[in-house]
N, C-alpha and C positions, 0 to 999 in steps of 0.2 A: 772106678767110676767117680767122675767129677761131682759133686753138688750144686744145684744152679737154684739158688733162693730167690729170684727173678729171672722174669724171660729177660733183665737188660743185662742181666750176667751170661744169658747163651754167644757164643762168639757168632754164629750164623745171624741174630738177631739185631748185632748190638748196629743202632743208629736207626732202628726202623719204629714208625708210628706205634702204640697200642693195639691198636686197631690190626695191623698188619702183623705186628707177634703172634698174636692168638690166633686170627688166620692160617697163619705156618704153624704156628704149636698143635692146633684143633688137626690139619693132614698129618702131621707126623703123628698126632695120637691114633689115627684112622689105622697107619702102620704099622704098630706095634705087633707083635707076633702074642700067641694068644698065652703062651710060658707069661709074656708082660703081664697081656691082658688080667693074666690072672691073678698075678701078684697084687697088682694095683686095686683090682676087689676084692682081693681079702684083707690087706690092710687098711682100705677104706672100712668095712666091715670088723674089722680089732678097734677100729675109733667109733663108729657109729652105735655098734649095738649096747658098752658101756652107757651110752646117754640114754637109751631107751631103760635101761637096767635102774638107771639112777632115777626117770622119773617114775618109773611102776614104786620106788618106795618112799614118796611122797606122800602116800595115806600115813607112813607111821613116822616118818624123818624128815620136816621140809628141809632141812639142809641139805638132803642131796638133790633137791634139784639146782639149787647152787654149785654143785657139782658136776650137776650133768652139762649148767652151763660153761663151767671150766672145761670140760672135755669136747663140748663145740666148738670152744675157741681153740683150742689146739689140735685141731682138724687140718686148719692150712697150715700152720706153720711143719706139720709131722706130712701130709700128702702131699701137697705142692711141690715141695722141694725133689718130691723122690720122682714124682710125674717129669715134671722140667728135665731131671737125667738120663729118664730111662727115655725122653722122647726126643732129647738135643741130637742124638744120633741118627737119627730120621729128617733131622731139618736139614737140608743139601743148601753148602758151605757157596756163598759166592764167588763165581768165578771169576779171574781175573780178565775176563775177555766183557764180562758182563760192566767190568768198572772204567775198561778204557775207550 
């Protein structure tokens, strides 16, 4: 499986609006089979619940909420990427009848 760290690295996508990425990226997610479905919340879930962990110890360590926001930030950079591959294969590839 390829990694696509942007929707302008999907080849189906490349030369299309914002707007119209996420369009086609939102139906191909609609797709996904639920094996996806599922992967994608629990490793949403391996990111998220670490932040919730780091601000409960905030009564005795403010530094981990500096932590917790470390681990928000590497939220998209760890889900996005794996979302975009696991759903480029759902986005249907332009035809060439559609270009001439």
């Amino acid at each position: 499986m390829k990694f696509y760290f942007s929707t302008r690295d999907i080849p189906a996508l490349k030369g299309l609006p914002l707007t119209e990425r996420v369009k086609l990226l939102d139906q191909a997610a609609k797709r996904l089979s639920v094996p996806e479905k599922t992967l994608l919340n629990v490793l949403k879930l391996l990111v998220i619940v670490p932040v919730f962990a780091f601000i409960l110890q905030t009564a005795s360590n403010w530094t981990s909420l500096l932590w917790a926001f470390v681990v928000f930030l590497i939220y998209p950079l760890v889900i996005k990427p794996i979302q975009y591959s696991i759903c480029a294969k759902y986005i249907a590839q332009p035809s060439s009848k559609e270009n001439a």
